[in-house]
DOKOLLO-339797 format. One record per residue (C-alpha): residue number from 1; x, y, z. Coordinates in nm, 4 decimals, m for minus. Layout:
BEGIN
rec seq=NUM | X=X | Y=Y | Z=Z;
...
***
This chain:
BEGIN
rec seq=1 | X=7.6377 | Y=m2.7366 | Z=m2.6892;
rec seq=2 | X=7.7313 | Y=m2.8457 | Z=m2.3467;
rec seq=3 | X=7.9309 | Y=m2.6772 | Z=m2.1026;
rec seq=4 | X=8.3274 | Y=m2.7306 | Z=m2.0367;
rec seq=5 | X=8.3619 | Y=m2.9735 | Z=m2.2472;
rec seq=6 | X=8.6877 | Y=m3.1642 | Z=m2.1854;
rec seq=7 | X=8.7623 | Y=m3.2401 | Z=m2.5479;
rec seq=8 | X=8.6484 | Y=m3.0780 | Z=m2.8406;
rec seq=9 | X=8.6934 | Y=m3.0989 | Z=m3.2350;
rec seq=10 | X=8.6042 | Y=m2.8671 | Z=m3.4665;
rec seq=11 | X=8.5534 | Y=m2.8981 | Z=m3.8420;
rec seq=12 | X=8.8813 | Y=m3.1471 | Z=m3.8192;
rec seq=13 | X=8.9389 | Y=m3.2701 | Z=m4.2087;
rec seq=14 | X=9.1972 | Y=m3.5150 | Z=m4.2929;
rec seq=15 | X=9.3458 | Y=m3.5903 | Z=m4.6592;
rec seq=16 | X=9.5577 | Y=m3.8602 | Z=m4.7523;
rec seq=17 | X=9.6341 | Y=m3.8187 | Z=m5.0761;
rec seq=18 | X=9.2852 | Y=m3.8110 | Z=m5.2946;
rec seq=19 | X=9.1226 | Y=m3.9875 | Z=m5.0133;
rec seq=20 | X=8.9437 | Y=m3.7572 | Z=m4.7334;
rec seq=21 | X=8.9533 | Y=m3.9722 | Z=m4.4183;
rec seq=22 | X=8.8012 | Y=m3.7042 | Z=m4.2122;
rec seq=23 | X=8.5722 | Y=m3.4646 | Z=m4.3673;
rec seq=24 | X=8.4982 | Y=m3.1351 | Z=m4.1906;
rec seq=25 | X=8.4125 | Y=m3.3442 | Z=m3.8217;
rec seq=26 | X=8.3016 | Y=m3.1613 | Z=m3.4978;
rec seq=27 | X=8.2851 | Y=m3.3205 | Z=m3.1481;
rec seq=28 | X=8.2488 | Y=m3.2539 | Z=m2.8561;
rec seq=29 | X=8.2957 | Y=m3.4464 | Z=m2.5297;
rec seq=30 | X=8.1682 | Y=m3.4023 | Z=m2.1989;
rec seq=31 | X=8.3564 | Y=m3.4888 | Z=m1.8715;
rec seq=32 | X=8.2601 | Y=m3.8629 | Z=m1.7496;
rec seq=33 | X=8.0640 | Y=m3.9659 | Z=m2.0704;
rec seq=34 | X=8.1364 | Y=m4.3137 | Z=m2.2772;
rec seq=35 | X=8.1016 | Y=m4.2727 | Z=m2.6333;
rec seq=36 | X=8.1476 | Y=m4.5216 | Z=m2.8940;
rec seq=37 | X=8.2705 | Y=m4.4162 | Z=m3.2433;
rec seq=38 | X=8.0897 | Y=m4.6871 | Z=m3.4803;
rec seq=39 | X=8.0982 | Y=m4.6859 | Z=m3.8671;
rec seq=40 | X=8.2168 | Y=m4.8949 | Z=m4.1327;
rec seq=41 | X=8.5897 | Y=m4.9567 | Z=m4.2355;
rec seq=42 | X=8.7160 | Y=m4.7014 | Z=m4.3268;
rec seq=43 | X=8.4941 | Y=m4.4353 | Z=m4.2405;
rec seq=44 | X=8.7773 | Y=m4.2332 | Z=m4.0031;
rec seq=45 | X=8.7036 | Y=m4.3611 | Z=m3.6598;
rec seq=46 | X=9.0705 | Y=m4.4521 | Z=m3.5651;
rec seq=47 | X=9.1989 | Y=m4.1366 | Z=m3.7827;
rec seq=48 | X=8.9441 | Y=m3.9356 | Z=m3.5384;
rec seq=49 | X=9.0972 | Y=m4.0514 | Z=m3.2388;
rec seq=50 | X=9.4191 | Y=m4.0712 | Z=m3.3420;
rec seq=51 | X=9.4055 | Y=m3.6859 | Z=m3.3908;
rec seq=52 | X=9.2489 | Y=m3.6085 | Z=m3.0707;
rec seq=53 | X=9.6035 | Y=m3.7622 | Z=m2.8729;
rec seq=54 | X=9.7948 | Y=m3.5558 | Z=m3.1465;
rec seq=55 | X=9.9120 | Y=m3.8789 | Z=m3.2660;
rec seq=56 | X=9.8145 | Y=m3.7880 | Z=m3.6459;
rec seq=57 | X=9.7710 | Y=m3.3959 | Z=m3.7391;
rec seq=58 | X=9.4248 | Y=m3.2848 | Z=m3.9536;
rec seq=59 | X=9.4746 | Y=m3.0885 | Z=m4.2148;
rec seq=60 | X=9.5757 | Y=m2.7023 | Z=m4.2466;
rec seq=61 | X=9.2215 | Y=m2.5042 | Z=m4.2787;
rec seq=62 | X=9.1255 | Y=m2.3184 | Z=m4.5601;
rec seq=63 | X=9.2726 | Y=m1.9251 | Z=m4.5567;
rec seq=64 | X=9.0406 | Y=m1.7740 | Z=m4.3666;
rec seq=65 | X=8.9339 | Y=m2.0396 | Z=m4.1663;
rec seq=66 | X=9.1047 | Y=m2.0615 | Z=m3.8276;
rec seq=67 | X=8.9158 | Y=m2.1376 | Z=m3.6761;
rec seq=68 | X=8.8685 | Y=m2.5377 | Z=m3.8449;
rec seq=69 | X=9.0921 | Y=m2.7838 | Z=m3.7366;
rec seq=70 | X=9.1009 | Y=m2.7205 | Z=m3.3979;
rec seq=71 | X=9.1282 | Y=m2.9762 | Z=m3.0733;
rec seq=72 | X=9.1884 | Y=m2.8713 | Z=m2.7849;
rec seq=73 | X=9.1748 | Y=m3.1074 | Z=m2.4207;
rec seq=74 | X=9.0799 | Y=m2.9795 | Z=m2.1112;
rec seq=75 | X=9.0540 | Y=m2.6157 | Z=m2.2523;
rec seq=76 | X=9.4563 | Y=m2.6487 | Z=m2.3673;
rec seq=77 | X=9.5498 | Y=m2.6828 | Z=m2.7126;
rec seq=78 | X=9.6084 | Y=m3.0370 | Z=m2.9037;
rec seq=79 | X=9.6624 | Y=m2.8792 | Z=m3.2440;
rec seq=80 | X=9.5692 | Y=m2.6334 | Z=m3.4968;
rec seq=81 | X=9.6618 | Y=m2.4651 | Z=m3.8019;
rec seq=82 | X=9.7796 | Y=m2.8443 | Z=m3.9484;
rec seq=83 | X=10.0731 | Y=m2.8711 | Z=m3.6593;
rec seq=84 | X=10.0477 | Y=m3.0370 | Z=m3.3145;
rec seq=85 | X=10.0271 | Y=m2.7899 | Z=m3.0600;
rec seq=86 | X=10.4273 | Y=m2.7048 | Z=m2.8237;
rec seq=87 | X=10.1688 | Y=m2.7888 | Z=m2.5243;
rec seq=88 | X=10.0478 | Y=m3.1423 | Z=m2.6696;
rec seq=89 | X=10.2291 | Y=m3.3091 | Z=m2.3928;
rec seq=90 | X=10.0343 | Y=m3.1955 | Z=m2.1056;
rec seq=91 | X=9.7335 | Y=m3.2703 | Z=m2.2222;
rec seq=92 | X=9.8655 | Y=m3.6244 | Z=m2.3136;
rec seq=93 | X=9.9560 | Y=m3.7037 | Z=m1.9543;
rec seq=94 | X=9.5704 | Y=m3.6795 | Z=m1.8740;
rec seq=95 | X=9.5121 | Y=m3.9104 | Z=m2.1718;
rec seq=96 | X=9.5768 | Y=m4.3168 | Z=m2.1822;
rec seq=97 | X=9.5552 | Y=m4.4133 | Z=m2.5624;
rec seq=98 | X=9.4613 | Y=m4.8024 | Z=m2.5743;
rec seq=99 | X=9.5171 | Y=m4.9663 | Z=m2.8797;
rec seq=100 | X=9.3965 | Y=m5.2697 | Z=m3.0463;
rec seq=101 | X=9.7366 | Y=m5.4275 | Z=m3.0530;
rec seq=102 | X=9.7996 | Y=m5.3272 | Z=m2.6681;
rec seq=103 | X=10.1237 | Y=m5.1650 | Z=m2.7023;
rec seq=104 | X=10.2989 | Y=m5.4152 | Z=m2.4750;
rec seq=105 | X=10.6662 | Y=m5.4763 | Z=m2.4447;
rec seq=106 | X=10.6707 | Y=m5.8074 | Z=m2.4855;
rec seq=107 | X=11.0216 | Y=m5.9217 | Z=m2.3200;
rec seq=108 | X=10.8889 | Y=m5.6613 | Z=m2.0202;
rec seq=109 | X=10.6706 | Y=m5.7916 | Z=m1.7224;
rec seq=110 | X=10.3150 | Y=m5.6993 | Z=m1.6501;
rec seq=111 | X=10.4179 | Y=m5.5057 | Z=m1.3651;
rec seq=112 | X=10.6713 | Y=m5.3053 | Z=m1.5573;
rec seq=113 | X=10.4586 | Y=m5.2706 | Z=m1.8675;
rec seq=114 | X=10.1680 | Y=m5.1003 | Z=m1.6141;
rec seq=115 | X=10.4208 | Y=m4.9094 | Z=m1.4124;
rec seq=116 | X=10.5361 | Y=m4.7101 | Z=m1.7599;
rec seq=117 | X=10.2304 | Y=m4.5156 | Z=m1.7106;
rec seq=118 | X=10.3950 | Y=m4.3309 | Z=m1.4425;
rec seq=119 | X=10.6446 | Y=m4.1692 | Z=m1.6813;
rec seq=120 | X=10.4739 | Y=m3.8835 | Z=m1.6984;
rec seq=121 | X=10.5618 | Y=m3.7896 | Z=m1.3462;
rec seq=122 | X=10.8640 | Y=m3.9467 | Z=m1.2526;
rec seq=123 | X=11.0827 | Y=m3.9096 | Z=m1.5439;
rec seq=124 | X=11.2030 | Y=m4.1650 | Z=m1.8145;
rec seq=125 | X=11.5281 | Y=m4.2391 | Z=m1.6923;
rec seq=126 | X=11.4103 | Y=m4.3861 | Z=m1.3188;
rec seq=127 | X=11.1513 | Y=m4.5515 | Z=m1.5161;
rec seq=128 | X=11.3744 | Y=m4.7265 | Z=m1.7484;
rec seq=129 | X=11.6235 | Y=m4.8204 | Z=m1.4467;
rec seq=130 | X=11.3235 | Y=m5.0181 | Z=m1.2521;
rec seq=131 | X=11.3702 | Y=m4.8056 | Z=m1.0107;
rec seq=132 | X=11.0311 | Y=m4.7223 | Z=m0.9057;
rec seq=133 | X=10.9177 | Y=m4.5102 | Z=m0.6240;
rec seq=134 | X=10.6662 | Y=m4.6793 | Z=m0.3460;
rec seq=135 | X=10.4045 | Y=m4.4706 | Z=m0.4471;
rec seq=136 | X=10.4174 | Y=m4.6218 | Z=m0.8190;
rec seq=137 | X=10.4682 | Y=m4.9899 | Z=m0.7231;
rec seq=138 | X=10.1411 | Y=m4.9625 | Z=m0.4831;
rec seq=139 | X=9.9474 | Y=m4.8004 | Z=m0.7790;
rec seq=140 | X=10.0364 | Y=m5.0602 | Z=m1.0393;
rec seq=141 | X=9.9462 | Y=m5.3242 | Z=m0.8121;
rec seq=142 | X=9.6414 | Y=m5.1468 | Z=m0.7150;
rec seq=143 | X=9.5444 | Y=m5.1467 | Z=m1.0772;
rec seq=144 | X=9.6350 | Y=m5.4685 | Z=m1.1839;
rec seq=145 | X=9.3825 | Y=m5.5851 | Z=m0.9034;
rec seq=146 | X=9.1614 | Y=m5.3448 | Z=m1.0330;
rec seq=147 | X=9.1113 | Y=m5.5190 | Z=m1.3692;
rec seq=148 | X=9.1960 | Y=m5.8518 | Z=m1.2659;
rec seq=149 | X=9.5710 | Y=m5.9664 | Z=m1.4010;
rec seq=150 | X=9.7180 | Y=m5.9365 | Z=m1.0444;
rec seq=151 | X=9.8561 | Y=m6.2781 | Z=m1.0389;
rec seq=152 | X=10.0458 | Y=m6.2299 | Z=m1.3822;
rec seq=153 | X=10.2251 | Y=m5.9299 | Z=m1.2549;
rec seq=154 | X=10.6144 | Y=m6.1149 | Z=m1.2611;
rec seq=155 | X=10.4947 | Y=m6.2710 | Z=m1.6231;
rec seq=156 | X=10.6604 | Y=m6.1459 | Z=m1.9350;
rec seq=157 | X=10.3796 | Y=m5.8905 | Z=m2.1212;
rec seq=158 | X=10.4272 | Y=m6.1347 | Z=m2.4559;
rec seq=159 | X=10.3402 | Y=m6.4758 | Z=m2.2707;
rec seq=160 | X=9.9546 | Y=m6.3447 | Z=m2.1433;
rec seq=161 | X=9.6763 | Y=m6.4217 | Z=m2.3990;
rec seq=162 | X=9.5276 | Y=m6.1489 | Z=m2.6118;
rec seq=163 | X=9.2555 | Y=m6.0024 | Z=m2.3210;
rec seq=164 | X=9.5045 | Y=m6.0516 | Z=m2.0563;
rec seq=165 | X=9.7377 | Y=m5.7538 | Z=m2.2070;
rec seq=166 | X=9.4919 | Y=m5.5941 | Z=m2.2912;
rec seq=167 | X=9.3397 | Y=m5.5858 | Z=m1.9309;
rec seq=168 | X=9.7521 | Y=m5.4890 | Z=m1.8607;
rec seq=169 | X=9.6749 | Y=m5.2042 | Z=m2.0927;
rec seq=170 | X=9.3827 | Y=m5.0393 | Z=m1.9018;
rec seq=171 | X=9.5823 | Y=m5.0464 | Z=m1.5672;
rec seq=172 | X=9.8524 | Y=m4.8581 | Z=m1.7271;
rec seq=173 | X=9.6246 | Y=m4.6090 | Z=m1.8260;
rec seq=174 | X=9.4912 | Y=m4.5829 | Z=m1.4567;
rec seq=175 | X=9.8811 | Y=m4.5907 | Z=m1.3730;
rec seq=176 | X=9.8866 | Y=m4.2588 | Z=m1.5606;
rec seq=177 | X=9.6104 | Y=m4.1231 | Z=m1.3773;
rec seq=178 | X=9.4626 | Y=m4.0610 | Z=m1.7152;
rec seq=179 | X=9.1273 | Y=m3.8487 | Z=m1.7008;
rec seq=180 | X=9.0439 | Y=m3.9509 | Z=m2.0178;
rec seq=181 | X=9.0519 | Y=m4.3157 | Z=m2.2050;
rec seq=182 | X=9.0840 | Y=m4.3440 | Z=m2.5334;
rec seq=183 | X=9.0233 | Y=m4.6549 | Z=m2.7012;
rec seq=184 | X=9.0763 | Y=m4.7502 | Z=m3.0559;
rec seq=185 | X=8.9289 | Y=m5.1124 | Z=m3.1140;
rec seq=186 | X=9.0031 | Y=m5.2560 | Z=m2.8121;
rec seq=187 | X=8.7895 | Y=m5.5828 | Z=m2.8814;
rec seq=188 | X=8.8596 | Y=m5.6357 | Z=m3.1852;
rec seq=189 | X=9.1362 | Y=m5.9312 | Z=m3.1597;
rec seq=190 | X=8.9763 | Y=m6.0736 | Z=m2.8414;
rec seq=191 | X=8.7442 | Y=m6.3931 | Z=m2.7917;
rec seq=192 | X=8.4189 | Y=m6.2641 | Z=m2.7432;
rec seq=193 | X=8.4231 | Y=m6.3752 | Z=m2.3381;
rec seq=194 | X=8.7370 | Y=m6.1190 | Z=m2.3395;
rec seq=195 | X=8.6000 | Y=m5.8792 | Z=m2.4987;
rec seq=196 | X=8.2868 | Y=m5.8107 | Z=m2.2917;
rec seq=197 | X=8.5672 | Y=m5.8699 | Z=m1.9456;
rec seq=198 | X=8.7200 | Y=m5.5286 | Z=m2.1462;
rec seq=199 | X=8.4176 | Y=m5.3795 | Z=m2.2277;
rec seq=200 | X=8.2911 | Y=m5.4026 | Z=m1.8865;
rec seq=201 | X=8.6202 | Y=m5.2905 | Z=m1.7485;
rec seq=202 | X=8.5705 | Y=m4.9536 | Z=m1.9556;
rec seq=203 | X=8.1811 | Y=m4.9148 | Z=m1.8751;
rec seq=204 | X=8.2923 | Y=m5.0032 | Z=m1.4438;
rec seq=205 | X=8.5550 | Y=m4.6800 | Z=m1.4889;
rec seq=206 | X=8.3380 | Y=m4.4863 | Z=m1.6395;
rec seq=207 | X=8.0431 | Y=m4.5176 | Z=m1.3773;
rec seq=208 | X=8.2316 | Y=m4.6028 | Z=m1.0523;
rec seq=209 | X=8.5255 | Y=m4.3396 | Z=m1.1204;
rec seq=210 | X=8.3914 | Y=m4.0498 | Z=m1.3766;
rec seq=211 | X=8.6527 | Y=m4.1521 | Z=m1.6584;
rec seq=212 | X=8.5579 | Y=m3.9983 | Z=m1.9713;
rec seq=213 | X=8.5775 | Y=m4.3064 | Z=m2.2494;
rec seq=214 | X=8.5391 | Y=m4.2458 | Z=m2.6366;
rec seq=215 | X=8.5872 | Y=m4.6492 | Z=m2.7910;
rec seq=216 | X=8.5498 | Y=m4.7203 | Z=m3.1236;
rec seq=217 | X=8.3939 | Y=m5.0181 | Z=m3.2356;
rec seq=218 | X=8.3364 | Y=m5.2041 | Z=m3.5062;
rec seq=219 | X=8.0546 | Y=m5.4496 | Z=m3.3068;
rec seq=220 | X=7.7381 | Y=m5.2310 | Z=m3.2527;
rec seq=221 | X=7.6122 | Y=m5.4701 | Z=m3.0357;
rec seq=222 | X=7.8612 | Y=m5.3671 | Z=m2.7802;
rec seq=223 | X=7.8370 | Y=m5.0126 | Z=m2.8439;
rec seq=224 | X=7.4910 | Y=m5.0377 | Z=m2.7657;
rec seq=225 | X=7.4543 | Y=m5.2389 | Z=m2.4553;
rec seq=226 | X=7.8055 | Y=m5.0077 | Z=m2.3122;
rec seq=227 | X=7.7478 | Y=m4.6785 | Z=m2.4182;
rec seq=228 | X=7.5011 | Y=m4.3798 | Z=m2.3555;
rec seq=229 | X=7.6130 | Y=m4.2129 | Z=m2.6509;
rec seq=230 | X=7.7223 | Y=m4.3436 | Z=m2.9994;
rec seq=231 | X=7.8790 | Y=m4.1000 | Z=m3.2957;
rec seq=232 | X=7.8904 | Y=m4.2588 | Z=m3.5947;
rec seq=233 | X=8.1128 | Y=m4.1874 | Z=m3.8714;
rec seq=234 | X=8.0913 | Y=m4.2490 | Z=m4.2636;
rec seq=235 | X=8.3009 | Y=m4.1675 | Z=m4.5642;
rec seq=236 | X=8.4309 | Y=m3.9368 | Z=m4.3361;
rec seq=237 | X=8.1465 | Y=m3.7919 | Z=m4.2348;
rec seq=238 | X=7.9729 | Y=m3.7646 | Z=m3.9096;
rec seq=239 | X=7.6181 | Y=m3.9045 | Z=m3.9613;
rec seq=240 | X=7.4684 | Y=m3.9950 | Z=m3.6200;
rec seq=241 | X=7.5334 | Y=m3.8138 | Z=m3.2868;
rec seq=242 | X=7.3022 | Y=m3.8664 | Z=m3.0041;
rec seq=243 | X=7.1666 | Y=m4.1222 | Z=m2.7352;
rec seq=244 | X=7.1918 | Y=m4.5153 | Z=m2.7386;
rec seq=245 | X=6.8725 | Y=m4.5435 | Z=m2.7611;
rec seq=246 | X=6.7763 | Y=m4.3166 | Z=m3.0594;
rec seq=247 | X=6.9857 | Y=m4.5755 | Z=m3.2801;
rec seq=248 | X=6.7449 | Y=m4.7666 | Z=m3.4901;
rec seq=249 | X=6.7597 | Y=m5.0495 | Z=m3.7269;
rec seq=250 | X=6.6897 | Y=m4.8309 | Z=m4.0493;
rec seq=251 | X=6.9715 | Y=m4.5721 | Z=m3.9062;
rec seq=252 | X=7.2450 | Y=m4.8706 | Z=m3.8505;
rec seq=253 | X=7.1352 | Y=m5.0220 | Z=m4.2213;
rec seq=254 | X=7.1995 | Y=m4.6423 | Z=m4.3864;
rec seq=255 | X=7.4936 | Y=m4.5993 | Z=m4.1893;
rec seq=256 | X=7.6428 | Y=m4.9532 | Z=m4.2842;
rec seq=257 | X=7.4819 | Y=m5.0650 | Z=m4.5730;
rec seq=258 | X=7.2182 | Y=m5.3024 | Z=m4.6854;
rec seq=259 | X=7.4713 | Y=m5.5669 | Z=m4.5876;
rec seq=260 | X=7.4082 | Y=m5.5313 | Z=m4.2541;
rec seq=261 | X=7.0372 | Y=m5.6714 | Z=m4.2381;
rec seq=262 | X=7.1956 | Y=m5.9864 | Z=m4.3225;
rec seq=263 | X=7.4135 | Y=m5.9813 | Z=m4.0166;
rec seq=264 | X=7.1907 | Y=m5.8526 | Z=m3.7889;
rec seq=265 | X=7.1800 | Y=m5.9504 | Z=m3.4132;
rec seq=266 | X=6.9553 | Y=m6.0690 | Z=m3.2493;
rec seq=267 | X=6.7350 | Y=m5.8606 | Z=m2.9685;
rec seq=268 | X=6.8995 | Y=m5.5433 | Z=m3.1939;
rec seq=269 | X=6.6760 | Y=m5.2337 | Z=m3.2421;
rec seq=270 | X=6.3716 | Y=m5.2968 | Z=m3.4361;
***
């Protein structure tokens, strides 16, 4: 087990209804990795992050069992016990959640869309009156430049194509001065030329600055050329955990299905 880790998950089980969407999962994650969560449809990737922001509780453990259940973020709680922790929202300000949809307001610019991620520290109502301090109007812009959707800034969010939110999306997060990205399908509504532009974005953060990034994925390829580390996920279950490289093509059939031979990439693990 490594040291410190920044976020960890233990045995973190999820019900809905007769369905188990998470079943019994530990993680944990060390401080500047990039992980990507693969597995089929299904198999509890977005549940799994979900939980980690305290965006969906896992279920209650067992009497007796307190220990299951448990995330905690930068040694502070998340949740336990089947209830998101009183504290959730300090560990959320060191977290930007990026979804597959974005999370845009639409009828909002780019610049104010990114700026939001300042909220955290300069409270809701100056946020809401555009009335942003210096300090937050030269970090948005910094960040827009970072990942490339400068010139859009004075553009409404809902008039930018699919990768160019989505881009809009990361520099809130870096807005937010979040230590941690988390990234539920980020690619998966983009053209593949925007989706490696995103992809790269993530892998440039998490070399050049030490962001921790956990992505799922439902293209392996990606996860494989981007990532050291890949956790895989079926049924539920956690199935693979380890290095990029130990991922072979037998390993990606059992976790996927026979299916997958008949869809496999080019260049992919022999």
């Amino acid at each position: 087990m490594m040291s410190d880790p920044v976020l960890s998950i233990r045995a973190a089980s999820k019900t809905f209804g007769s369905r188990r969407a998470l079943d019994a999962v530990s993680l944990d994650v060390g401080r500047g990795e990039m992980i990507a969560l693969i597995g089929p449809s299904g198999s509890g990737k977005s549940t799994l992050l979900r939980s980690i922001d305290g965006l969906q509780t896992v279920d209650a453990p067992p009497e007796g069992k307190e220990g299951q259940g448990v995330i905690t973020a930068f040694g502070g709680p998340v949740q336990a016990k089947g209830k998101v922790s009183d504290h959730v929202r300090k560990a959320r300000v060191r977290i930007g959640f990026i979804a597959q949809q974005f999370n845009l307001v639409g009828r909002l610019s780019l610049f104010t869309n990114v700026a939001l991620g300042s909220l955290g520290r300069i409270g809701t109502v100056r946020g809401l009156l555009g009335a942003w301090p210096a300090e937050t109007r030269n970090a948005t812009m910094a960040a827009l430049h970072r990942v490339g959707v400068a010139d859009y800034a004075a553009q409404r969010a809902n008039t930018l194509s699919g990768g160019q939110q989505q881009r809009g999306a990361i520099a809130r997060a870096l807005v937010q001065k979040a230590k941690i990205i988390l990234a539920d399908e980020p690619v998966a509504s983009l053209d593949p030329v925007s989706a490696r532009k995103v992809m790269e974005i993530l892998r440039d953060l998490n070399k050049s600055d030490g962001l921790t990034v956990v992505v799922t994925l439902h293209q392996v390829d990606y996860a494989l050329r981007y990532c050291d580390r890949v956790v895989a996920l079926k049924a539920g279950k956690k199935v693979y955990d380890g290095p990029t490289s130990g991922l072979d093509r037998d390993q990606l059939i059992d976790i996927y299905g026979p299916e997958f031979e008949d869809v496999f990439w080019e260049g992919a693990p022999q």
